[in-house]
C-alpha positions in Angstrom: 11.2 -11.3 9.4 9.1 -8.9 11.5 10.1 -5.7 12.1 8.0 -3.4 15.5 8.1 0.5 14.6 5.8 2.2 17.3 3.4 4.3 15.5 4.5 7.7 16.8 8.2 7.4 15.3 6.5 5.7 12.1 4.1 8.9 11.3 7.3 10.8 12.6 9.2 9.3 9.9 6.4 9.5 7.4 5.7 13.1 8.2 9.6 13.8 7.3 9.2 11.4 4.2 6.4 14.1 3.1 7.9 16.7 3.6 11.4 16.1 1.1 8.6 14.3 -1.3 7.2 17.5 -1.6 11.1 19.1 -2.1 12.5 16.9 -3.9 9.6 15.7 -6.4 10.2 12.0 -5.6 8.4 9.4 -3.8 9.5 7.4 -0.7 8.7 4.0 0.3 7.3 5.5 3.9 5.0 8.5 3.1 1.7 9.5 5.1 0.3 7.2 2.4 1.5 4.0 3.7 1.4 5.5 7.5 -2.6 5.5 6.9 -2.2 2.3 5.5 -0.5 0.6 7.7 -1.9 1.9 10.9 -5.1 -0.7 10.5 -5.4 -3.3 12.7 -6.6 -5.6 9.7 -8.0 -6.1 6.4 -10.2 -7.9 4.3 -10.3 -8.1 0.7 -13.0 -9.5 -0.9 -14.7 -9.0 -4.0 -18.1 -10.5 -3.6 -20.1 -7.5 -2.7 -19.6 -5.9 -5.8 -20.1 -8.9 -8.1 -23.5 -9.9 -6.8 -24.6 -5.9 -6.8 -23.0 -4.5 -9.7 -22.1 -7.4 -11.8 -18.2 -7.0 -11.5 -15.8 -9.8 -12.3 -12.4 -9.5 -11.6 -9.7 -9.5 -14.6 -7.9 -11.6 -12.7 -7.7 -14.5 -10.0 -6.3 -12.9 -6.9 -3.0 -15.2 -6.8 -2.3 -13.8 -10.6 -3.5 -9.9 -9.5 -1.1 -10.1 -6.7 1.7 -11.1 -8.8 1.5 -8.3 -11.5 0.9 -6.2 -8.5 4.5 -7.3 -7.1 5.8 -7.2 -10.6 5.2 -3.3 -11.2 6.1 -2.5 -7.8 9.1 -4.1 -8.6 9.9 -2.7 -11.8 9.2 1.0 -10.1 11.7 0.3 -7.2 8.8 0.2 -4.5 10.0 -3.3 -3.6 
């Protein structure tokens, strides 16, 4: 399921979300965060840059990353 929120009433939203996170002390779901997030157009993950220049290897394999990711989101109410 796909959901369309034009981006004027989702920074609206987020804006708002801002401001009672900063009254209340607790973090919302939509927050300018996720506004700047989710207002790209794409994105590309991809670790190879950094290996080859700096030598990094991931702790993970991306299928196993994503899932601890969902996990702790989870366990944190974010999902």
């Amino acid at each position: 399921m796909s959901l369309y929120i034009p981006m004027p009433i989702f920074w609206g939203v987020s804006v708002f979300a801002h401001v009672l996170q900063q009254i209340l002390g607790k973090t919302f779901w939509i927050n300018l965060t996720r506004f700047k997030i989710y207002r790209q157009k794409s994105w590309l993950c991809n670790s190879q840059k950094i290996s080859t220049e700096l030598g990094y290897q991931p702790s993970y394999p991306l299928q196993k990353g994503l899932s601890i990711t969902a996990k702790w989101y989870k366990e944190k109410k974010w999902l």
